[in-house]
Every structure is written in C-alpha cells, then in structure tokens.
C-alpha positions, 0 to 999 in steps of 0.5 A: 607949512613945513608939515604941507611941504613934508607930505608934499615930498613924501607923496613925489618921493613915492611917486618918483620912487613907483615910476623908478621902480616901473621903468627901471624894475625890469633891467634892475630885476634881470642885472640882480638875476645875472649877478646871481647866476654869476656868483653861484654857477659861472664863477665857481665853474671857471674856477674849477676850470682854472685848477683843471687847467693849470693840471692839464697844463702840468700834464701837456709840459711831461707829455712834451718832455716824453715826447723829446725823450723819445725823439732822441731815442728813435735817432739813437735807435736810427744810427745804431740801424744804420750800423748795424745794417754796414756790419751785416753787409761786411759780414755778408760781404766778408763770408761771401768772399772766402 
C-alpha cells in the first residue's frame, strides 16, 4: 500500500506540477526575463546615472558660485559707472565754467 500511495503521489505531484507549470510558466517565464533585463541593463545604468548626477550636481553648485561672483561684480562695476558718469559731468561742468 505504501508503494500504491507513493506512485499515487508522485503521479498528482507531476500533474500538479504540468499545470503549475502551464498556468503560471508565462508569468513565471516573463518576472525571470524582467528580473534579467533589470540586473543586466537598467540597474548598472541608473548607477552610472547616479555618478553622473552626483558630478553634474558638483558642477551646477561652482556654476551658482560663478554666478554670485559675478553678481557682485556687475553691482561694483554699476557703482564705479555711476561715479565715474558724476565725475565726467563735474568736469564737464567744471571746464565749461572757467
């Protein structure tokens, strides 16, 4: 009996195991394939990305820092104009008067 009930168990196991394998072989068959995709392409892409990014974000802070520099220089350069332009028109003023 024990040799009936292991043949029996064996013969469901592989029947349970043809129909698993029918219904669930597509989903199965496509996670497999998009784990792999995953692993092999997207992953090491995004990590590039993240070095990329972490560069151009190095990049974007001195380009700010630039930016701020020549803020200040452009207001110096303003003033210095702006003095400059009252001293022409004193001397102007100045030589058309004697």
């Amino acid at each position: 009996m024990t040799d009936e009930h292991a043949e029996r168990i064996e013969h469901m196991g592989g029947k349970l195991f043809q129909l698993l394998a029918t219904v669930y072989g597509p989903y199965a068959f496509g996670v497999a394939s998009l784990l792999l995709i995953w692993f092999t392409i997207v992953g090491p892409q995004l990590e590039r990305q993240a070095i990329d990014y972490t560069k151009n974000e190095a990049v974007v802070d001195s380009l700010k820092s630039v930016a701020a520099s020549m803020e200040m220089i452009s207001r110096s350069m303003e003033r210095t104009a702006t003095i400059l332009d009252t001293v022409v028109k004193r001397v102007h003023t100045d030589a058309d008067g004697t």
